[in-house]
N, C-alpha and C positions, 0 to 999 in steps of 0.2 A: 427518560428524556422523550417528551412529544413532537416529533414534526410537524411544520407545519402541512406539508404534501407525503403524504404516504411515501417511500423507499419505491420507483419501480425498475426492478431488476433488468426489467429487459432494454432499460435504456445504462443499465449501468457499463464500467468499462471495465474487462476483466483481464487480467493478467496470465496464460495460460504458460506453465511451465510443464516439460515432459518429457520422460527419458530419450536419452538417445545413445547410439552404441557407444561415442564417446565420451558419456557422462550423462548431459541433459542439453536441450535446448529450451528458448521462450521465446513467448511474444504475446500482441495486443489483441483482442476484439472489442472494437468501438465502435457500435452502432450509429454513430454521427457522423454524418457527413465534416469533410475539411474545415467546413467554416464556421460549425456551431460546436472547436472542441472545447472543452471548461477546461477548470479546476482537477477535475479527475481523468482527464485524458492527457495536460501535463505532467500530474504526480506519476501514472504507469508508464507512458515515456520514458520518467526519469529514473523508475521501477527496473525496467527492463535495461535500460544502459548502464545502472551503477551493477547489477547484477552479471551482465557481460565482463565489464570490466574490474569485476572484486567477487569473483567466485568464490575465492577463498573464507572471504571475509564473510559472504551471504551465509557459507555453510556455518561456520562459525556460529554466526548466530542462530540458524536456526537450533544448532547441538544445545545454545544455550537455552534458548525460547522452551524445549523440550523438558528441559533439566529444572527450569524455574518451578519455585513451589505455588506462586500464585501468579496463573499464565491467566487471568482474567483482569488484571489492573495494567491499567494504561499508562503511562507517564504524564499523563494528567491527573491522574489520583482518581477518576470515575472509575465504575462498574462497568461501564459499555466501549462500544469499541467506534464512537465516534467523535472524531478530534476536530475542534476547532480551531482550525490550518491558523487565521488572522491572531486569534487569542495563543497558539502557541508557540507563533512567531514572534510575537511580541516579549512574550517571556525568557524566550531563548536569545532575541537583541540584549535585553536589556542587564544578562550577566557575562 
């Protein structure tokens, strides 16, 4: 897949998780100020609170994510590992 703008990391939003004595904590680095957040400063928001609230669940999945024989295919059926939010929401209405 070609973008049209090169990927630049240093404005991306990053999701930081990290031990802590009673298990792990998280949280956000987003280089944007309040009023310019997107698309991916929503998604880790929502990253970070389903994660609070469904540890269980997160671990879960990760045991599964480990376990799978092919951890390179997306649920969109591509190679790579960038989804398009509009096009996969639409698919997901629509069953």
């Amino acid at each position: 897949m070609e973008f049209e703008v090169p990927i630049d990391i240093f404005q991306s939003v990053s999701v930081i998780i990290t031990p802590h004595d009673k298990g792990f904590t998280c949280g956000i680095i987003d280089p944007k100020p309040t009023a310019e957040k997107d698309t991916c400063s929503i998604i880790a928001k929502g990253i970070v609170r389903f994660v609070t609230k469904n540890p269980d669940l997160i671990y879960d999945e990760g045991i599964l994510a480990f376990t799978e024989e092919d951890k390179t295919k997306v649920s969109n059926g591509e190679e790579d590992n960038v989804i398009d939010l509009l096009t996969f929401k639409n698919k997901k209405d629509l069953h």
